[in-house]
C-alpha positions in Angstrom: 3.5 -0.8 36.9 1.0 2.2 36.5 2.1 4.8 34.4 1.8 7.1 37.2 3.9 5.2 39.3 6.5 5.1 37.0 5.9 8.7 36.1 6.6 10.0 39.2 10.3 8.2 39.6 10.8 9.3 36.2 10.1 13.3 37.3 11.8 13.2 40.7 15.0 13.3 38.2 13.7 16.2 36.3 12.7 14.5 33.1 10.0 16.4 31.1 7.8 13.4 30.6 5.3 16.1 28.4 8.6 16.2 25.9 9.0 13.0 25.9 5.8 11.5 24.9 5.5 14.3 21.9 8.7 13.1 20.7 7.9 9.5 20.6 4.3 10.3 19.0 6.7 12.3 16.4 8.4 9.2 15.6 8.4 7.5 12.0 9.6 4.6 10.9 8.9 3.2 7.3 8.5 -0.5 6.7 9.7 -2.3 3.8 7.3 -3.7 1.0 9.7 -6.7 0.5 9.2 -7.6 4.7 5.8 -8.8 4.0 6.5 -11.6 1.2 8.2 -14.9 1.2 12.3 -14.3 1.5 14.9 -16.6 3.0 18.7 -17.7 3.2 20.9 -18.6 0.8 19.7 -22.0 1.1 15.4 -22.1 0.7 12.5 -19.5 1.0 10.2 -21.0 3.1 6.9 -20.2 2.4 4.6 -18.2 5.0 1.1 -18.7 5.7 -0.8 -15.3 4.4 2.7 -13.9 3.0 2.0 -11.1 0.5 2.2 -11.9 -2.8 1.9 -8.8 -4.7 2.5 -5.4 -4.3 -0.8 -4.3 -3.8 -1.0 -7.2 -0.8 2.3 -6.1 0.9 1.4 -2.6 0.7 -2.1 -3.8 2.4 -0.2 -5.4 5.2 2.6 -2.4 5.5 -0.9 -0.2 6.2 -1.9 -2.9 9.1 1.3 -2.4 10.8 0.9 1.2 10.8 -2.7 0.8 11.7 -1.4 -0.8 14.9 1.7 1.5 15.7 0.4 4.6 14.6 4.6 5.2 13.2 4.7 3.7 10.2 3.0 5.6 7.6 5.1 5.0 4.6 6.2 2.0 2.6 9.7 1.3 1.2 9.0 0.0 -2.4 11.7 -2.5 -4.6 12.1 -1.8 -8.3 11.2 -4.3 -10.2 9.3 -6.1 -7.7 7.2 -3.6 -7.0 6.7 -2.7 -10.7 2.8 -0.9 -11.5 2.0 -0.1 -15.1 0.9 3.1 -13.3 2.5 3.9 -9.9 -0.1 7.1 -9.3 -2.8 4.2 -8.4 -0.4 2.4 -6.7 0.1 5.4 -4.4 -3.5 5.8 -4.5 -3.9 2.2 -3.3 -1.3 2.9 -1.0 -3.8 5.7 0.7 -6.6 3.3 0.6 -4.5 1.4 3.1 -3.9 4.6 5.5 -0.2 4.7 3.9 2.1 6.3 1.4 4.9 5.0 -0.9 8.5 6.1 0.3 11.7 5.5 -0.3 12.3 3.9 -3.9 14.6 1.0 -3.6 16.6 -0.1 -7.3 17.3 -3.6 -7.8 21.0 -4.4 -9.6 22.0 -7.6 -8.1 19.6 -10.1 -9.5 19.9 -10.0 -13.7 22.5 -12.2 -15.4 24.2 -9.5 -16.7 24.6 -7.9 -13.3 27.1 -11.1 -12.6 30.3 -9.5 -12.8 28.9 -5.7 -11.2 26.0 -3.2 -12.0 27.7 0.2 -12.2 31.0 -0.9 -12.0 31.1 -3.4 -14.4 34.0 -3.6 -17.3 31.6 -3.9 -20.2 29.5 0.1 -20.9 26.7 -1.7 -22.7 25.9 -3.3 -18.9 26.9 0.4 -16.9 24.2 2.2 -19.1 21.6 -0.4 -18.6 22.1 0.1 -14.7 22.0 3.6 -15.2 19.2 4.0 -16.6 17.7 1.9 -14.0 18.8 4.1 -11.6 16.9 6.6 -13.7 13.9 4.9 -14.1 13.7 4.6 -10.4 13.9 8.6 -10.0 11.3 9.4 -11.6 9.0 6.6 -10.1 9.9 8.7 -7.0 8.7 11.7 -8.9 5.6 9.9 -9.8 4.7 9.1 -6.2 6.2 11.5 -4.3 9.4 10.1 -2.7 11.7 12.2 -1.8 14.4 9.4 -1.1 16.4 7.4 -3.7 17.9 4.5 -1.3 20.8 2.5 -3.4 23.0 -0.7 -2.7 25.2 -2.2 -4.8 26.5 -5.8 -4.8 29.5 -4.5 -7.5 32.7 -6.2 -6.2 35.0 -8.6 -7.1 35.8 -12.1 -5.6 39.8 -12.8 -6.1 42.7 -10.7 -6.5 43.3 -8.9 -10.2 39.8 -9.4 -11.0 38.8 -5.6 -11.4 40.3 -2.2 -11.3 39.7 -0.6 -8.1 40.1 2.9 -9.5 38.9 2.5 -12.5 36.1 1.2 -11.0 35.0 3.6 -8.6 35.3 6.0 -11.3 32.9 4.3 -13.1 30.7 4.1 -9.7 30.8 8.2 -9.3 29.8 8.7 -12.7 26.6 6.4 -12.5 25.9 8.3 -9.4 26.3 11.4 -10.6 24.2 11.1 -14.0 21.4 10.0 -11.3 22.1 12.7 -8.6 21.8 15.2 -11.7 18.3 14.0 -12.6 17.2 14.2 -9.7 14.8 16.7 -8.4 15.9 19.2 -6.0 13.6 18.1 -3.2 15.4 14.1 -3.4 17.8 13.1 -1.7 20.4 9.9 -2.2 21.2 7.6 0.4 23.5 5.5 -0.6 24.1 2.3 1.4 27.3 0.5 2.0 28.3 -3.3 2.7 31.7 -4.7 3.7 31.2 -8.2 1.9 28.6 -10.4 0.4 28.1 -11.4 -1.9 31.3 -10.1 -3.1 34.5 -11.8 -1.2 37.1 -10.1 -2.1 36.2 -6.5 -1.9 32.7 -4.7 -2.4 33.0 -1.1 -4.6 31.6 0.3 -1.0 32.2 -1.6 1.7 32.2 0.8 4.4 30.9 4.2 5.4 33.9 5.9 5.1 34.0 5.2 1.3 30.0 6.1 1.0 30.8 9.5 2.9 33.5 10.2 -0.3 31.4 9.3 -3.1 28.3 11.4 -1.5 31.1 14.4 -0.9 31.8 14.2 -5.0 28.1 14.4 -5.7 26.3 17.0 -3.5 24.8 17.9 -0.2 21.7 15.7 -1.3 23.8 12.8 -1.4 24.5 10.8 2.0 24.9 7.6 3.5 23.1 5.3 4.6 23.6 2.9 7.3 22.5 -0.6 7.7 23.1 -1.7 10.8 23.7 -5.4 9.8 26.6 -4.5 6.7 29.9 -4.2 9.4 32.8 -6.1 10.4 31.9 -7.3 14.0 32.5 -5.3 16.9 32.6 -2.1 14.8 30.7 1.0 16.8 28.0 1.7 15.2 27.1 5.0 17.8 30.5 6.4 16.5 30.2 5.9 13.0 26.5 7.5 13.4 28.3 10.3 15.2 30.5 11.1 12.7 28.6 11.6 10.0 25.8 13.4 11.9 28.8 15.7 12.6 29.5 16.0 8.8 26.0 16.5 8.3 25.8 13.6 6.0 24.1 10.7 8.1 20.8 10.2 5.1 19.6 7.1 7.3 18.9 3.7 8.3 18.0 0.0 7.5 17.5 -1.1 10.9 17.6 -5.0 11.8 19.7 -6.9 14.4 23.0 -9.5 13.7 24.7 -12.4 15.6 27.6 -13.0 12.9 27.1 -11.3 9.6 24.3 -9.6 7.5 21.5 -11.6 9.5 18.8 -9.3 8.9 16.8 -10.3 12.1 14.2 -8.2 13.9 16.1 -5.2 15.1 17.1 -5.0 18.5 16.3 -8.7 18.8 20.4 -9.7 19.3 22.0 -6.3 20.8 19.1 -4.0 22.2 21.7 -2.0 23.9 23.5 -1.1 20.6 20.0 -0.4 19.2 20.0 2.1 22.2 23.2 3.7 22.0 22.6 4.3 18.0 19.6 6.7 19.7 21.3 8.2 22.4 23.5 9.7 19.5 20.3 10.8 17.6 18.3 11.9 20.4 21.6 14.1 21.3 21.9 15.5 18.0 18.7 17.0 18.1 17.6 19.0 14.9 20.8 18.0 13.4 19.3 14.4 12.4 15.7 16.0 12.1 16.3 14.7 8.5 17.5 11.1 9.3 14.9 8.9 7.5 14.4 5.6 9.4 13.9 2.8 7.8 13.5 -1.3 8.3 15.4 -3.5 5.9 14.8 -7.0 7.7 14.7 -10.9 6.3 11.7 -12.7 7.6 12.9 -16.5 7.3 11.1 -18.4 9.5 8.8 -15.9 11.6 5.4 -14.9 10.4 5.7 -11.1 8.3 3.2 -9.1 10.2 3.8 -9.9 14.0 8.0 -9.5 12.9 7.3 -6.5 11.5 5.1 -4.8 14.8 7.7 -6.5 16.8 10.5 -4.9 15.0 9.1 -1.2 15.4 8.1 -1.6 19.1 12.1 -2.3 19.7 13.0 0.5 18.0 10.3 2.6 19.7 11.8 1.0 23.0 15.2 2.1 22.0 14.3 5.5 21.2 12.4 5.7 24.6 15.3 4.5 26.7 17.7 7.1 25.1 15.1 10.1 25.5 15.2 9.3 29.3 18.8 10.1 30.1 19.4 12.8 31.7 21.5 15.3 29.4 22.6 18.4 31.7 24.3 15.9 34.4 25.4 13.7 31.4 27.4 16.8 30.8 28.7 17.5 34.3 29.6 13.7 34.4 31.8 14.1 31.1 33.3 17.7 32.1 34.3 16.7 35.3 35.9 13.6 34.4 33.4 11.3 36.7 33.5 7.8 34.3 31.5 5.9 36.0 28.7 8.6 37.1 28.3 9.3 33.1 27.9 5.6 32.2 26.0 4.8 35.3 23.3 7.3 33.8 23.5 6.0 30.3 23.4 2.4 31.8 20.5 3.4 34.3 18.2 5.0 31.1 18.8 1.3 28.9 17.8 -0.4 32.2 14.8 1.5 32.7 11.9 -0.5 31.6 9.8 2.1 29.1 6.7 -0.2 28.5 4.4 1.5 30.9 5.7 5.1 29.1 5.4 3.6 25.4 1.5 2.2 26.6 0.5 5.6 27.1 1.5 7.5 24.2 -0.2 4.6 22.5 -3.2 5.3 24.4 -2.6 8.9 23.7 -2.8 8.3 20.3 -5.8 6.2 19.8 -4.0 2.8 19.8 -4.4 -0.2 21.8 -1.1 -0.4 24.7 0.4 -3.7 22.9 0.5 -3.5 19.3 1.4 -7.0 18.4 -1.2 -8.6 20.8 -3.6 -6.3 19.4 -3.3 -6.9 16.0 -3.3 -11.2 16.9 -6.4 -10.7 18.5 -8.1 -8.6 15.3 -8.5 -11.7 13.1 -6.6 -10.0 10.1 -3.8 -13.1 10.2 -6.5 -15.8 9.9 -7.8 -13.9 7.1 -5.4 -14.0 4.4 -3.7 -17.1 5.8 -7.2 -18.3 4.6 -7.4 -16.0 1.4 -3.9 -16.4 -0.1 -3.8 -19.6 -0.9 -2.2 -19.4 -4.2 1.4 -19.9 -5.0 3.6 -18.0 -2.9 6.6 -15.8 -4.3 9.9 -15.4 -3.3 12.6 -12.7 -2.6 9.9 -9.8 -4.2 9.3 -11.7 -7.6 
């Protein structure tokens, strides 16, 4: 369909199409530095032709994607694997590439000592080291200009008796703290939460309930993060991202999709409508989650890096289109009246909408071909470094 076929349904029910284009031209998403390397199950990394192999490469291929979707123009980096023996060049390799370093990610969940927890564990030799790991990480983000410090934990404990759950959280809000005290005042924390795995028995933070606590002991600049893949199934995620935009303490997302657990598959790939819903939330908070930093934290098994990643971000740019389209003021009259299935017939009739023609447009508006992903298969840039990295692969970051 022409866009100004579509357009003109779209104003016959008053939508300010003008609004709605600015919005999505407004959008940013940042991509994750580990999405373009080799990662995989539990089982085996399979190795991908032209995967990124360094931090230089998948900060190269994180400036592709935003090259194609014009919304991506920072990269989410991993301590250690992205470690530079001067992050000010990597940040100016970073703008070679048409991008800028973001969020900075701490690693505690792959060292020996980390076995039996990070910040939680019993032994203080092993809390300071995480610690000042945690420190080390804030002032990489001082050194290239983050102003987000996004931590996950896999502290826990797999049988009954096995830790102190007090005692332990204590020890969790003092880490915290230490780091939310270093850290500059124009940083914020976002600290992320996970309900199991690969701790069984119970994880130090397993849902965003107990994140919201911890972030109240520390400061305003501490809040939580949600990953839409770390919940018990069925839970609501559109709630849960409604509550805490109503406390004023939703930091942001790791957007990917899930069919049973923590699948970490191309968001909105399994349940676009929850993808959806999640927006119709954000879009109706308006300047309240002007702040909400959205991110992609995704694990590319089998599917080749770059096209998952476009893929990803054009589903999220379709979700975000969908909920822009419903129509507020009678969503309102709907709920105050009492009229059930007028107010879900609009929210159904906005997800059902099909947004491609709109989302070609604003592409076209802003200098970019209408279909990313065919776009970027057709510039040759795949074949290249399928043919130039040929050396050993890496996996998980390393």
């Amino acid at each position: 369909m022409k866009y100004e076929t579509w357009a003109e349904d779209q104003e016959a029910r008053g939508i300010d199409l003008a609004a709605v284009r600015a919005a999505l031209r407004e959008q940013r998403i940042e991509t994750p530095s580990w999405g373009y390397g080799n990662s995989g199950t539990r089982f085996k990394v399979f190795k991908a032709a032209g995967a990124a192999r360094t931090a230089e490469e998948r900060i190269a291929d994180a400036g592709v994607v935003h090259r194609f979707t014009g919304v991506c123009p920072t990269v989410a980096i991993h301590i250690p694997w992205d470690r530079a023996a001067d992050f000010r060049q990597l940040q100016a390799h970073a703008r070679q590439h048409g991008v800028r370093l973001g969020a900075v990610n701490p690693n505690l969940f792959q060292d020996d000592e980390y076995k039996l927890g990070s910040v939680t564990h019993a032994d203080p030799a092993v809390r300071r080291r995480a610690v000042d790991h945690l420190l080390e990480c804030v002032a990489i983000a001082e050194a290239v200009g983050s102003g987000l410090l996004s931590l996950w934990f896999a502290d826990g404990t797999n049988y009954p008796g096995q830790g102190h759950f007090r005692r332990r959280q204590e020890w969790l809000v003092a880490a915290l703290a230490e780091t939310y005290r270093a850290m500059p005042a124009a940083m914020r924390m976002l600290v992320e939460y996970k309900f199991f795995e690969p701790a069984w028995y119970h994880t130090d933070l397993p849902d965003w309930g107990t994140a919201y606590l911890v972030c109240t002991r520390l400061g305003p600049r501490a809040q939580v993060l949600v990953d839409t893949g770390h919940h018990p199934q069925g839970t609501n995620l559109a709630h849960v991202v409604a509550n805490l935009l109503a406390a004023g303490r939703l930091g942001g997302f790791h957007f990917n999709d899930r069919k049973y657990a923590d699948d970490d598959l191309m968001a909105g790939a399994i349940d676009p409508y929850a993808l959806f819903l999640i927006f119709l939330e954000l879009v109706d908070a308006g300047d309240a989650a002007g702040d909400v930093a959205y991110m992609i934290d995704q694990s590319h098994n089998i599917e080749p890096r770059i096209p998952a990643m476009i893929r990803t971000v054009m589903n999220i740019q379709t979700a975000y289109a969908k909920a822009l389209l419903v129509d507020r003021q009678a969503l309102e009259r709907a709920q105050t009246a009492g009229d059930v299935l007028a107010a879900n017939a609009l929210v159904q009739g906005a997800f059902e909408t099909d947004v491609r023609p709109l989302l070609a447009r604003v592409r076209e508006e802003m200098g970019l071909a209408p279909d990313p992903l065919q776009a970027y298969l057709a510039s040759g840039y795949q074949q290249r470094i399928e043919a130039e990295r040929t050396g050993p692969g890496t996996g998980w970051g390393g």
